[in-house]
Every structure is written in structure tokens, then in C-alpha cells.
C-alpha positions, 0 to 999 in steps of 0.5 A: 443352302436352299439350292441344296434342298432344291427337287431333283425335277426342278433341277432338270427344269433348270437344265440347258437340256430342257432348254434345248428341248422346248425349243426343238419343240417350239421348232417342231410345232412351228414346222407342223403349223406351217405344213398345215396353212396349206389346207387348214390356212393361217388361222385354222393352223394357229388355232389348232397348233399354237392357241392350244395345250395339245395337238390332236388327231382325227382319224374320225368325226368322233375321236380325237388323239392327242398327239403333241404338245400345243403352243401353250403347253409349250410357252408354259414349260419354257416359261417354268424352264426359265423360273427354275433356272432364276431359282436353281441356276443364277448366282446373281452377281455383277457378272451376271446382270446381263445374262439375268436381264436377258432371261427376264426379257425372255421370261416377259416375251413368253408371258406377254404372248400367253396373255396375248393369246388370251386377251386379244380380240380382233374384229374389222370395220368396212366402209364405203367412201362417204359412210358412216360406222359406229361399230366393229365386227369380230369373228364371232357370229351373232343371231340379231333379232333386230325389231325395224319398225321404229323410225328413229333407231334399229333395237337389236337383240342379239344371242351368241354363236355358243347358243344358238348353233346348240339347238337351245331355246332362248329367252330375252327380256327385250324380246316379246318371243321365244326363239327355239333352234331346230337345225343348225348347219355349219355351211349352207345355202338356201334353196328357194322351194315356192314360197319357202326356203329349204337348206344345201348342206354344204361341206365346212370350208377351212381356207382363209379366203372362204367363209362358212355360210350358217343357217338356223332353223328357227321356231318362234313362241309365244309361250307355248303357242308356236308362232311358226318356223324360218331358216335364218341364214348369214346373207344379207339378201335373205333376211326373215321377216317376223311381225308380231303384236304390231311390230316387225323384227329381222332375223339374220346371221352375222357378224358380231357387232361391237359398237364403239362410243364413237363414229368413224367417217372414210373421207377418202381412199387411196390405193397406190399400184407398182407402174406396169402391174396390179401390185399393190404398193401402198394403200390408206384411208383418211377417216374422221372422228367424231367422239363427243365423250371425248371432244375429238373431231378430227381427221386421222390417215391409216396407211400401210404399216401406220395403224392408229391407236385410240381408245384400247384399239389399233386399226390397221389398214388392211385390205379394200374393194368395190373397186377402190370406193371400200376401205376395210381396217383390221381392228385389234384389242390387246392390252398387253401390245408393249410386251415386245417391245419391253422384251426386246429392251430388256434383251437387247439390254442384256446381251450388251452388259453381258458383252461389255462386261466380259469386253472389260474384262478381257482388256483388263488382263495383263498382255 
């Protein structure tokens, strides 16, 4: 009775059709993103193509078409494609528990991807042999105004890329000054001109082995009296030295640091070549913890495909340098991590009730 009463479009979402057609987008899209590796690289195709509702096109700086479906409005149709289809299609009986359970595996693996597009947060920690983190960093940039003077511990202040590369003026309670963004340049480096420093504007960089070098023009104020301008940029050696009402304060670019209410030591390092090549064969780190919120002190080995989870994260052994003397793990949040893994349950699960059930009755039928 109340299939009957059922819209005519959500008939059609329930279709096989539209099916058929989310996935020879999902084809499509996956094609596009992949053809677009080659000058955007990985992360710049899978923002544009698949961590989006639509795919535009640039013919200039200020115009942008859309021109496709993105990987979420995709994940979405599919995802009510398949909502319909238990509402409208399903007639939820013995002989269709299979087929129910494999569909609800689907429907746990789109929306497990939906939120992992959206909740996960990825960062790296670096370490050399010997030192000591109790911090990561994301791919997000930060201004640090970090206050050195203090002999005991750095005060760091820090303002977000959001703000900082608009050109905003910022106020902060822990900060005795203002700071004003004059120029912001997405990529440059700074030219030693005298005593100062001037900007190379540089063109973007979208590989994924290159970075952007930022550079903020930067006026401090205290009040309205200004206190003089720097060009604050993201390499280490090129911090701003302010001092002011007897204190001195850094001014630098960089990553965005998430610190971690535990340290992590790197012990050792091992990487592991094939004979007669530099090829890679494995590579691990042994690092110890030392978390007193939770009485741990021990010592943890992260090798190759053998992350370690602990507090919500996952650390991932995942490159190295400085000669085999730095270990740099991949440092993932998702909440939502067992989603795959529930999914493939459940359709794995499925299809066998589904096979068996018609198994059965196949051999159930007289000869």
C-alpha cells in the first residue's frame, strides 16, 4: 500500500538505471582524478575531483564553471539511490536477507567514506635519532608569534592560515601587540636587499614533491602607533626578530602544531634496501612513549604496513632522511577507521547467505 503511494523520482532513485548511472560516474570521476595526478598530484586531484560536490573549470583566474558532478555529490545520490531502493524495491524476506545485508554494507561503506572525507585529519611528526616530540603537525599553516625570552618554555600564539593570508588585523589577549597583514604571497622567497628583505613572487606549486613558500608582510601595532613592518616567511632560517616592552618574540610561518599530551622519543631507525639496489624494502622506527596521564612508558616499533594506534591516532611509518638518522610518520585521526572493515563484513556476509540460499534451493529441487 504504501509503495503505491510511492513519487514516481523515487521510483527512478530506486532504479537499477540510476544505479548504473552513479557508477559510470563514479568511473568517470575516478578516470578524470587520476589523468589530473599528473600536473595537480595526488592531493590536489582529490581535492578538486573527490573532496568536492562539483568539478569546476578555470578558463581564467576569476571564473570558475562548473562542469561535473564531484565525488561527494556522487557518494550522496548513490547513497539516496540505495535509501530508496530499501524503501521501494526490497520485499524483506528469508530470500532476500542476503541481498539486504549486502546493500546495507554498501550503504555503511558510502557513508563511512562521507565522514571520513570529513572528520579525518591528517598531520606528521619528524624526528631525528635521539629526539624528542610532543607535537605533530598538520597541513595546515600557522603564524606563530612565539614570545623567547622565557627560559623555561617557548609562549606561542598562534593565528590560522584562514586569517592571516586575508590581509586581517589580528588581536590576541596573550599578545601585548596587534598584527596587521599588509601582502600575503602564496609562494616566495626573500631576497636579502641591505639590511632588509624584499619578496620573489613565485608561481604556485601543485606537485606533491613541492611545497608553497608563503610570505606575509607583516605591521605590528601597539594601539594605533605602529611598531614597524617584517616579511615573515615559512623557512627556518629566516625568523623575525621583534622585541618589545622588554620581551623578544619570533615571528614565523609554519606548519600547524597540534601538541600531544604525550612525548614521543625515536630510539632507533632502520631502513632495509633490496641487495644490489637502493630500493626500499622495509623501513621502522622504535619509539618510546612516555604518557603520565596514562602511566605508559614503553617502547613501540612502527614498520612498514604495522602502524600503531594510541589516543584516537594511527602513525604510520611512512618516509625518512638525513641519511637514515630521521624517521617521519604519517599521523591519522578518523573516527570513523572501522567503517571498512564493518562494510566488508557485512557484504562478504551477504553474498554468502545469498549464494547458499539459492545453493539450497537448487539442491532442493527434485532431479
Amino acid at each position: 500500500m504504501i509503495k503505491n503511494k510511492v513519487s514516481p523520482f523515487l521510483r527512478e532513485l530506486a532504479s537499477p538505471q540510476f544505479t548504473l548511472i552513479c557508477i559510470g560516474l563514479s568511473m568517470l570521476i575516478v578516470i578524470g582524478g587520476t589523468l589530473a595526478q599528473v600536473k595537480l598530484g595526488v592531493l590536489g586531484a582529490q581535492k578538486i575531483f573527490f573532496d568536492s560536490f562539483l568539478v569546476f573549470w578555470s578558463p581564467s583566474s576569476s571564473l570558475k564553471i562548473p562542469i561535473f558532478p564531484g565525488g561527494l555529490t556522487i557518494g550522496v545520490l548513490w547513497l539516496v539511490s540505495l535509501g530508496a531502493s530499501f524503501f521501494y524495491r526490497f520485499k524483506y524476506t528469508s530470500k532476500d536477507v542476503g541481498m539486504i545485508l549486502t546493500h546495507v554494507g554498501i550503504v555503511v561503506l558510502l557513508i563511512g567514506q562521507l565522514l571520513t572525507q570529513t572528520l579525518s585529519r591528517e598531520a606528521h611528526v619528524s624526528m631525528s635519532l635521539g629526539q624528542t616530540r610532543n607535537f605533530i603537525e598538520s597541513k595546515d599553516l600557522e603564524l606563530a608569534v612565539v614570545m623567547t625570552s622565557d627560559p623555561t618554555s617557548d609562549h606561542v600564539t598562534s593565528v590560522p592560515y584562514s586569517v592571516f593570508s586575508r590581509g586581517r588585523t589580528v588581536s590576541a589577549p596573550a599578545l601585548p601587540f596587534s598584527l596587521k597583514v599588509l601582502n600575503f604571497y602564496t609562494n616566495a622567497r626573500l631576497l636579502k636587499m641591505g639590511a632588509g628583505w624584499i619578496p620573489e613572487e613565485l608561481p604556485p606549486e601543485t606537485g606533491d614533491s613541492e611545497s608553497n613558500s608563503p610570505v606575509a608582510h607583516v605591521e605590528l601595532f601597539d594601539g594605533s602607533q605602529s611598531l614597524g613592518s617584517w616579511f615573515v616567511s615559512s623557512s627556518p632560517d629566516e625568523p623575525q626578530q621583534v622585541s618589545f616592552q622588554g620581551q623578544t618574540y619570533q615571528l614565523i610561518i609554519r606548519p600547524k602544531r597540534i601538541y600531544l599530551p604525550y612525548t614521543l622519543t625515536l630510539k632507533d631507525f632502520r631502513h632495509e634496501v633490496y641487495p644490489g639496489t637502493n630500493i626500499p624494502k622495509s623501513f621502522s622506527s622504535l619509539i618510546h612513549l612516555d604518557d603520565p596521564g596514562r602511566n605508559e612508558s614503553r617502547d613501540i616499533l612502527i614498520y612498514m604496513n604495522h602502524p600503531w594506534r594510541y589516543g584516537g591516532r594511527a602513525f604510520y611509518q611512512a618516509s625518512y632522511g638525513d641519511n637514515d638518522t630521521t624517521s617521519i610518520l604519517q599521523v591519522v585521526k578518523n573516527p570513523v577507521w572501522m567503517t571498512p572493515y564493518v562494510s566488508s563484513g557485512l557484504m562478504a556476509l551477504g553474498l554468502l547467505l545469498q549464494f547458499s540460499l539459492h545453493l539450497i534451493g537448487f539442491m532442493r529441487k527434485p532431479s
